[in-house]
C-alpha positions in Angstrom: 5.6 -21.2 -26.5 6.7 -24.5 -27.7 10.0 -24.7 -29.7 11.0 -27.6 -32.0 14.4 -28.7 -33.8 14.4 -29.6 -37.1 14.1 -33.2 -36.8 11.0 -33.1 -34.5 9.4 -30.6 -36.9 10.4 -33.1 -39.7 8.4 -35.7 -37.3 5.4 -33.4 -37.2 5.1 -33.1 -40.9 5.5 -36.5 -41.9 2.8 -38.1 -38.9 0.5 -34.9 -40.0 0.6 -36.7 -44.0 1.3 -40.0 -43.1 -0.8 -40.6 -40.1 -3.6 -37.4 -40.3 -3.9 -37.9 -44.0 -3.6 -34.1 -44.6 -1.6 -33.8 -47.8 1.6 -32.1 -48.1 0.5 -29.6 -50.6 -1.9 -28.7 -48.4 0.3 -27.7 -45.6 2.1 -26.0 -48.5 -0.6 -23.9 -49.3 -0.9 -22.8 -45.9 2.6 -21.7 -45.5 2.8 -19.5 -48.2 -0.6 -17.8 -48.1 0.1 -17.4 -44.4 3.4 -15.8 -45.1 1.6 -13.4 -48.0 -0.9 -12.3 -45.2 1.7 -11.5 -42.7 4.2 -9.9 -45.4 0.7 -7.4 -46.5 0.1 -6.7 -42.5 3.7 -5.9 -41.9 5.0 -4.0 -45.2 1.9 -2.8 -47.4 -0.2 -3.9 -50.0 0.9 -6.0 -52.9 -1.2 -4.5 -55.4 1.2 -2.1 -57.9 4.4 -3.2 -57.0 7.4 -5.8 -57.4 8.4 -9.4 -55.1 11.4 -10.7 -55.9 11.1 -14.4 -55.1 14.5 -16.5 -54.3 13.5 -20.0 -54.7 15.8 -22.8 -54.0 15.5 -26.6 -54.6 13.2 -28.1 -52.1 9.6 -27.3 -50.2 11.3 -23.7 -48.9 11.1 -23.5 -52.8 8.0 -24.6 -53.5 6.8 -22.2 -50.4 7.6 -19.3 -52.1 6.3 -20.7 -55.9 2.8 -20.3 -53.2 3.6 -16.6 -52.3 4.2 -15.7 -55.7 1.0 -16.7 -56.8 -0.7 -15.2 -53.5 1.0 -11.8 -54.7 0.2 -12.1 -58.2 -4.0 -12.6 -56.9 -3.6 -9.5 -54.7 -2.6 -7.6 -58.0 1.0 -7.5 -57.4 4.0 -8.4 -59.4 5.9 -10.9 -58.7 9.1 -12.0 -60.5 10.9 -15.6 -59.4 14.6 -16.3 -59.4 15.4 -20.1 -59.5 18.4 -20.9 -58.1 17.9 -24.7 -59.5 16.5 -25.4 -63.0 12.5 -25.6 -62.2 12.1 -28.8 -64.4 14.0 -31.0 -61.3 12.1 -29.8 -58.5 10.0 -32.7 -57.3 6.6 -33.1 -55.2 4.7 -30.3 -53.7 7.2 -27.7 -55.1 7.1 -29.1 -59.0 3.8 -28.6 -58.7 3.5 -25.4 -57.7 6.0 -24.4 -60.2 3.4 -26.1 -63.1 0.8 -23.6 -61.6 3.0 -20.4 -61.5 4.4 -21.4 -65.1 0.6 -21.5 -66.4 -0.5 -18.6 -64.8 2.5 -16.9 -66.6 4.5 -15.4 -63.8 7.7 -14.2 -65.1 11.0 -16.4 -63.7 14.7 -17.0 -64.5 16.9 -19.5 -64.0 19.8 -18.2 -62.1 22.0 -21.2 -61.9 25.3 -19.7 -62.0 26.9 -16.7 -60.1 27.4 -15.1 -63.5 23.8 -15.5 -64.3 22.7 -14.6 -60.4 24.7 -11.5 -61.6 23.0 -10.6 -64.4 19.8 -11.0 -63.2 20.8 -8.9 -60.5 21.6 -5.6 -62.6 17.6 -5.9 -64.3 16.2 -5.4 -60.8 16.9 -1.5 -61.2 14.6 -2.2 -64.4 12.2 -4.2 -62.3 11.9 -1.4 -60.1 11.6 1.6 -62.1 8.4 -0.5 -63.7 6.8 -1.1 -60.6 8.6 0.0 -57.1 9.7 -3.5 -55.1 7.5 -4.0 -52.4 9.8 -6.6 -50.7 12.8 -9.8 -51.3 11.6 -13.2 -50.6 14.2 -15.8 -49.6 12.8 -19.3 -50.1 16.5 -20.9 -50.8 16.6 -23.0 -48.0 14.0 -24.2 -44.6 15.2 -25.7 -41.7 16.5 -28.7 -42.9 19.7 -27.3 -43.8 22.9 -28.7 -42.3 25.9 -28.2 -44.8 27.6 -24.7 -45.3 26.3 -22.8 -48.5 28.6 -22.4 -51.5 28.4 -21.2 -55.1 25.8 -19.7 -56.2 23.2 -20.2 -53.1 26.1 -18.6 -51.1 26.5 -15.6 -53.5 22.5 -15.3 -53.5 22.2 -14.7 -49.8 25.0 -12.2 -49.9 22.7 -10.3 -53.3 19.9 -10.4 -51.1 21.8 -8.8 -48.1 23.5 -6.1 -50.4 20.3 -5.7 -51.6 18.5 -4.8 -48.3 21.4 -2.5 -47.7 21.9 -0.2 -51.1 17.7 0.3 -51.7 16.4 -0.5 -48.3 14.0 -3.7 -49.5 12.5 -5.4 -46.9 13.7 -8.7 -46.8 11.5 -11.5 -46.1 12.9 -15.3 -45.4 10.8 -18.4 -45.0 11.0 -20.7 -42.3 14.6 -19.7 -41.3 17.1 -17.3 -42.7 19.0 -19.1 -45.8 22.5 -20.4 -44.2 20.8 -20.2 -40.6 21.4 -23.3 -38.8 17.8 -24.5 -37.0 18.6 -26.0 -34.1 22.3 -24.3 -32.8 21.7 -20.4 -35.2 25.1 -21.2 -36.1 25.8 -18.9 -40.0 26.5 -21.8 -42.4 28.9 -19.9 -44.4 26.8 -17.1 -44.7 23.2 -16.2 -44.1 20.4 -13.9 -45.2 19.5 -11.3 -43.1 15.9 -10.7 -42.6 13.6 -8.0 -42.1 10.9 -10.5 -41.1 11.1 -14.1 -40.9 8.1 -16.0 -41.0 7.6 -19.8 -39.9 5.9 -22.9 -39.9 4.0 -24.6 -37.1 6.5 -23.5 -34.6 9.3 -21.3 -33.6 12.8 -23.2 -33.9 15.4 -22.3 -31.2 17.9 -21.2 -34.2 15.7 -18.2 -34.0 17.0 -17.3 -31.0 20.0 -18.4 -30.7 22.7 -15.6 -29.6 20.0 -12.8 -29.5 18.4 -14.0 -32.9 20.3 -10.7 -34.8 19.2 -12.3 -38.6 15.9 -13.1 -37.7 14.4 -10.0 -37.6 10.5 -9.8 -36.6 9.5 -13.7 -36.5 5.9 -14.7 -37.3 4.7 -18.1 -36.8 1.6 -19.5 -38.9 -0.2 -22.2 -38.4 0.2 -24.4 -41.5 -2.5 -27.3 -40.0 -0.7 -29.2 -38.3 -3.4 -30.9 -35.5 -2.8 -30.0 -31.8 -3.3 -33.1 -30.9 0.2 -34.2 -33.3 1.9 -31.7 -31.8 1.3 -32.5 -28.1 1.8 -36.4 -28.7 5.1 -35.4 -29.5 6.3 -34.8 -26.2 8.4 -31.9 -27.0 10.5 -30.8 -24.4 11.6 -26.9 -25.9 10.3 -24.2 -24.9 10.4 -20.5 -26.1 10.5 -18.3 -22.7 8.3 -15.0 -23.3 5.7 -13.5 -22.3 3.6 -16.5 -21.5 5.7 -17.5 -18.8 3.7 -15.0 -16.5 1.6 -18.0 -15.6 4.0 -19.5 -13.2 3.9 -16.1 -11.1 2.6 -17.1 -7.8 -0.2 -14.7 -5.9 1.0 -14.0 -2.5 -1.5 -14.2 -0.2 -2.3 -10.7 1.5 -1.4 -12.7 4.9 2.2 -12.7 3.7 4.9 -12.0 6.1 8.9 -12.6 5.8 9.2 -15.6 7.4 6.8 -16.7 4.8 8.4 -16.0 1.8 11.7 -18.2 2.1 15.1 -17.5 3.2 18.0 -17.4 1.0 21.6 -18.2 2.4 24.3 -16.4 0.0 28.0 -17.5 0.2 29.7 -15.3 -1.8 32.3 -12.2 -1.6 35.9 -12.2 -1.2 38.5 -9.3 -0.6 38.4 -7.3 -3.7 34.5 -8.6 -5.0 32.3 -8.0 -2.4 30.3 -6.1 -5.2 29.5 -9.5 -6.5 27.8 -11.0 -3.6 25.6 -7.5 -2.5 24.4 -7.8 -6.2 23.5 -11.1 -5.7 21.6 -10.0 -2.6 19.8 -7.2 -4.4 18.7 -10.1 -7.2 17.4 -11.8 -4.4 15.6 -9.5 -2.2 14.3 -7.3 -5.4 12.7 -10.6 -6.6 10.8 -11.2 -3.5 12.4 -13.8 -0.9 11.5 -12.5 2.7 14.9 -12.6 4.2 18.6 -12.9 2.5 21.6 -13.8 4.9 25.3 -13.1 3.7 27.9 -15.6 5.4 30.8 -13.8 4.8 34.4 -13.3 5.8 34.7 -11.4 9.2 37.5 -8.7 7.7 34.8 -8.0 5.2 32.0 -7.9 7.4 31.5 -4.3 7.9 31.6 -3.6 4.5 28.4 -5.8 3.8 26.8 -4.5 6.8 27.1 -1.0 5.6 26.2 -1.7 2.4 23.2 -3.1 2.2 20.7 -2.7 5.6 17.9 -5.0 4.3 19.8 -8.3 4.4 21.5 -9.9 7.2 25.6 -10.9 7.9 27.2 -13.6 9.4 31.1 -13.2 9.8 32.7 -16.3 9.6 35.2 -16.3 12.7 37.7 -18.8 10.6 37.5 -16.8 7.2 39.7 -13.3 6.8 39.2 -12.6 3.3 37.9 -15.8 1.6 35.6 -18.5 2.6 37.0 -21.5 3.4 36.1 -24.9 4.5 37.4 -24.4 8.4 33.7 -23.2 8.8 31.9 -25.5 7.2 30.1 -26.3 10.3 28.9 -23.2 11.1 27.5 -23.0 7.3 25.7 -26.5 8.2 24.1 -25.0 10.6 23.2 -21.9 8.8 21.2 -23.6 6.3 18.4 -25.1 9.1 15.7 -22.7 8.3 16.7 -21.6 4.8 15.2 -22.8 1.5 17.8 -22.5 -0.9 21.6 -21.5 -1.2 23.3 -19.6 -3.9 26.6 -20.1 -3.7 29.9 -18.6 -6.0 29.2 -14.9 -7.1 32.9 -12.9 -6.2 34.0 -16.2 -4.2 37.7 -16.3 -5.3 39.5 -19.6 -5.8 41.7 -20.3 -2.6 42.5 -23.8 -1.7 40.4 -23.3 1.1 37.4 -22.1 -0.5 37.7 -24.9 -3.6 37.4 -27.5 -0.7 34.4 -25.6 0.7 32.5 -25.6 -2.4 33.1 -29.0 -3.6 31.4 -30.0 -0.1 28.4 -28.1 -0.1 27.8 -28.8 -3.1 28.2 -33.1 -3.3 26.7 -32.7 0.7 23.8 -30.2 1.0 20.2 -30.9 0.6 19.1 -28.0 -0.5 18.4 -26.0 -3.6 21.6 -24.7 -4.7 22.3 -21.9 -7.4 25.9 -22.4 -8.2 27.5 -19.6 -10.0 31.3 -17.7 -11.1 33.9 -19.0 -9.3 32.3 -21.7 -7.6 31.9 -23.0 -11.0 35.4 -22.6 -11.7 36.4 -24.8 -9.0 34.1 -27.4 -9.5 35.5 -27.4 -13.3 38.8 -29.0 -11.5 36.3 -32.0 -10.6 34.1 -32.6 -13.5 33.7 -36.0 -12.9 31.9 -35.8 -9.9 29.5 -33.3 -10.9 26.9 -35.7 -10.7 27.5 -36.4 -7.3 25.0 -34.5 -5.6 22.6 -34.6 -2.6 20.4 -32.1 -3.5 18.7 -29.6 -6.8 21.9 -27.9 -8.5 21.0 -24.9 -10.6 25.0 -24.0 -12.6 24.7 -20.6 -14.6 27.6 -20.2 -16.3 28.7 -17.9 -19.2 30.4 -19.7 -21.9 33.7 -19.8 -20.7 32.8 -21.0 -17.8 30.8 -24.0 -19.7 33.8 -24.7 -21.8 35.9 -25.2 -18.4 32.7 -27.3 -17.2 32.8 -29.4 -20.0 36.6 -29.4 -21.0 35.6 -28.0 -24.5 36.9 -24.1 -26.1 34.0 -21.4 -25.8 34.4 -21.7 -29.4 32.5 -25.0 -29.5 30.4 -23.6 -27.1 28.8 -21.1 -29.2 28.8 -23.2 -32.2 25.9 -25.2 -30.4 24.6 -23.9 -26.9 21.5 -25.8 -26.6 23.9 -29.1 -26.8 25.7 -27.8 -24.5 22.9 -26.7 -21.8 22.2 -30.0 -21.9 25.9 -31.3 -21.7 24.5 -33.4 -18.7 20.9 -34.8 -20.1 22.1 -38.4 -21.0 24.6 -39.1 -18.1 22.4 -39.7 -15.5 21.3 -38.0 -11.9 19.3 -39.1 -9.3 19.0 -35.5 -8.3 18.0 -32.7 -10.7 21.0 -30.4 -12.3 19.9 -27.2 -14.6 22.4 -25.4 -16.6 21.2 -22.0 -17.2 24.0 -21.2 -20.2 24.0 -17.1 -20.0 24.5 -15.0 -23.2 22.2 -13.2 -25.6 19.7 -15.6 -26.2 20.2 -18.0 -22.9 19.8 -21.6 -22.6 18.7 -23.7 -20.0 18.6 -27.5 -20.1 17.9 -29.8 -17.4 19.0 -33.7 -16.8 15.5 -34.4 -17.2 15.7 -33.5 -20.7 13.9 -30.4 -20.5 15.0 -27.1 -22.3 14.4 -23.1 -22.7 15.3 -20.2 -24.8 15.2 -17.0 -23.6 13.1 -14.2 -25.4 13.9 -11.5 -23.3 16.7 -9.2 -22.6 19.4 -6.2 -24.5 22.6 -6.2 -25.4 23.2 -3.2 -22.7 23.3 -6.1 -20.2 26.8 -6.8 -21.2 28.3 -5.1 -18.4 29.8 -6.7 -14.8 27.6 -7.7 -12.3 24.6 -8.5 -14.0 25.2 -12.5 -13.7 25.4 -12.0 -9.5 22.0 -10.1 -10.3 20.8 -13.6 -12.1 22.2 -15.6 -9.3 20.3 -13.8 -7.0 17.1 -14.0 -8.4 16.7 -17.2 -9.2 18.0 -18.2 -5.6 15.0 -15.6 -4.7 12.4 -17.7 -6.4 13.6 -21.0 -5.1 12.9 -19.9 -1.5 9.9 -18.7 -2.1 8.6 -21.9 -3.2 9.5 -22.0 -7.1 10.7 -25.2 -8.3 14.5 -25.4 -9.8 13.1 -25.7 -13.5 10.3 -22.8 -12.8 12.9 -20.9 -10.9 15.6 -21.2 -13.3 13.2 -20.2 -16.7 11.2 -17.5 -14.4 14.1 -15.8 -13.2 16.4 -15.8 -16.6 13.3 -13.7 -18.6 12.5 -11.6 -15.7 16.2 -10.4 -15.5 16.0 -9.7 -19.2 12.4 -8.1 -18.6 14.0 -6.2 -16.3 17.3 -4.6 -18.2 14.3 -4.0 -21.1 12.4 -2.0 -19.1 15.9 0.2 -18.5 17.4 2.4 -21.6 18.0 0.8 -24.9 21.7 0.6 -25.6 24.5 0.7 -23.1 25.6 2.5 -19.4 22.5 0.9 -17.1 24.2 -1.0 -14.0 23.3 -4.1 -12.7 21.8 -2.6 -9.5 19.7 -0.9 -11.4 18.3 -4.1 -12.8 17.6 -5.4 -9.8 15.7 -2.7 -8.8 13.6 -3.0 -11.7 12.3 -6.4 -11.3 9.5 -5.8 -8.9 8.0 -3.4 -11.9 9.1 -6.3 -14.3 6.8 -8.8 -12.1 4.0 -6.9 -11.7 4.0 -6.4 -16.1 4.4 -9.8 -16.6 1.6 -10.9 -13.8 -1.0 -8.3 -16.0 -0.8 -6.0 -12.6 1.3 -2.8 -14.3 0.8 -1.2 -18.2 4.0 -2.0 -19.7 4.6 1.4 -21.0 7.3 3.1 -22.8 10.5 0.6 -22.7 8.7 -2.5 -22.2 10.5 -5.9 -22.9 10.4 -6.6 -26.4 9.8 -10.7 -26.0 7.5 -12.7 -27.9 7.3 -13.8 -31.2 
């Protein structure tokens, strides 16, 4: 599914009026009857019973001026709250409110917090004369990029204590109220909805740090023509379910040598957990062989530990790599299709000079994860520098070391920074795969996803090594880095959705998961009880 900002869905509105000739009120129409249809198929019938309608000062406005109207055909009653005084509403949304005032839908102009207030304690009123079906919050779209205040601040926090004393569905338009579009940053405060319904497409605000205000998102198609949206060029992209179509069929021929060989360098005294999860991710995911260099002390250990992948003890390294073998590694990548390097590493002198090698000097695919991307934080500004694909997955503090910013300003924005790299130029592709609820992955090409998939039960150790693993998996087996990267980020969320809801699964058991995970999302396996929950 295709994702757009604000400004590019700004761009596909104006070209669709401008340049189409469809007229705005049209497109109006269409997005509140859509969201009417959707708010009858999800909560019930209108016909008997109350909407509350929040309407604020622009189209979001004028959107729900539409679902009142829609409510008030299907025989229910619905009762507007202007946050703005009606008469200075302008365009599509002025008319809309001459309609609703001559079909004689009750309103009131709430335009104060002492008047929000008041109109606040006739709802019980409202209710006891016909029971409220659901709140609508049309206060603000997607265009919003200022903090709320006054009274359209107080309004989203009447709406929320609203949804929590009587249980009212809550239904926002376009985008929560105080939701930032493109970053899902709160600006000062923000509805939270029970369903969110939008226009055209899906904005990556929606998603943004697991999407927890959103609540069931429904997009409709308002008329804008494909063809608009596909001149466009946009690069977003919502990763769900639809992403099955990238799954290669492997031939019934297949043998290991076939299906790629991953070289992990990873484990050091103390976290050799971090590079046998690694190897799980990869062999669970499909590659046909996965060889662990390792240091010799630890050798046994990963011998033991895990029969299905292959060791090689490097003779110069006790407990941590280090760069004394770095040609013994050269020559263990002739044969192999990709490296993932980092997971448990450590960050030895040794081992920071072994990493900034490989990665400016090898060829290959390289997933670059944990402590490896702590090192290469000491050299950001040769990060560029590279010979080969680079596919970094850090978690937000490791991106604010990356970039020399606080996790804080991380957060506030993480699709600018998963593309922290896009304007500074690489002959050779970079991904950053940004890891947290809802993850983002950008590429230097320009090109970027948000993840669908995925729990918060996944906040437990390991399960990053599990990523690293996986997409180094799919790179082997012929996946390219962007393909690899987005496949492997939903199917390890696909995979800890198909465990428990809620907390105490382990990373391992992820891992193990992902073959059923694969063969749901290539249509091979009924999902069943437990199924990811991705999509919108």
């Amino acid at each position: 599914m295709k994702l757009a900002t604000a400004e590019e869905m700004q761009g596909l509105d104006r070209r669709t009026i401008e340049e189409i000739g469809v007229p705005g009120i049209v497109l109006m129409e269409n997005a509140g009857r859509g969201t009417a249809d959707f708010m009858a198929q999800e909560l019930g019938s209108f016909r008997g019973k109350s909407v509350l309608i929040f309407a604020g000062p622009g189209n979001n406005g004028g959107d729900g001026l539409v679902i009142a109207r829609h409510v008030h055909q299907r025989g229910g009653f619905p009762h507007i709250f202007f946050l703005v005084d009606p008469d200075r509403l302008k365009g599509d949304a002025a008319v809309n409110c001459r309609i609703v005032r001559r079909l004689g839908l009750p309103s009131q102009v709430v335009d104060s917090g002492e008047a929000l207030e008041r109109a606040v304690r006739q709802l019980a009123d409202i209710h006891l004369r016909h029971p409220v079906h659901s709140l609508v919050d049309a206060l603000f779209g997607t265009g919003l990029g200022r903090p709320l205040e006054g009274r359209f601040l107080a309004a989203t926090r009447q709406i929320n204590s609203l949804k929590q004393k009587y249980g009212w569905p809550v239904v926002s338009v376009d985008i929560p109220s105080g939701l930032h579009a493109d970053s899902g940053q709160v600006l000062g405060g923000a509805v939270e909805a029970s369903l969110t319904v939008t226009f055209g497409l899906a904005k990556p605000g929606h998603f943004m740090h697991g999407g927890p205000l959103t609540g069931t998102l429904h997009v409709v198609d308002i008329g804008i023509p494909p063809q608009v949206v596909e001149e466009a060029g946009l690069a977003g992209v919502l990763l769900d379910r639809g992403i099955g179509s990238l799954l290669h069929s492997r031939p019934r021929n297949a043998h290991k040598g076939t299906c790629g060989h991953l070289l992990i360098l990873a484990g050091s005294e103390g976290k050799t957990g971090a590079a046998l999860l690694c190897a799980r991710g990869a062999l669970h995911s499909g590659a046909g062989l996965v060889t662990l260099a390792v240091p010799y002390r630890l050798n046994q250990i990963f011998e033991t530990s895990l029969p299905e992948a292959m060791t090689v003890p490097l003779p110069s390294t006790a407990t941590s790599l280090s760069a004394r073998d770095m040609d013994l590694i050269v020559s263990l990548c002739k044969g192999k299709k990709g490296i993932a390097l980092g997971p448990g590493l450590g960050t030895d002198a040794a081992t920071e000079e072994l990493v900034l090698r490989l990665y400016r000097e090898m060829e290959l695919p390289m997933v670059v994860d944990a402590d490896a991307i702590n090192l290469l934080a000491r050299h950001r500004d040769s990060l560029l520098d590279v010979a080969g694909p680079r596919i970094l997955t850090p978690h937000p503090g490791e991106m604010a070391r990356l970039t020399g910013r606080t996790t804080g300003d991380i957060q506030a924005d993480r699709l600018a920074a998963a593309l922290w790299q896009g304007d500074r130029g690489s002959h050779c592709q970079i991904i950053t795969v940004l890891k947290g609820a809802g993850t983002v992955i950008g590429s230097t090409d320009g090109r970027w996803a948000v993840n669908a998939s995925g729990n918060p039960g996944m906040a437990t150790g390991g399960m990053g090594d599990v990523l690293s693993g996986i997409i180094g998996g799919l790179l082997v087996q012929g996946y390219g880095p962007w393909q690899a990267a987005c496949l492997g980020v939903y199917l390890h969320g696909a995979a800890a959705d198909l465990q428990a809801e809620g907390s105490g699964y382990l990373a391992s058991e992820v891992a193990a998961m992902l073959p059923r995970a694969m063969s749901i999302l290539a249509g091979k396996a009924n999902p069943g009880k437990g199924c990811c929950k991705t999509g919108a």
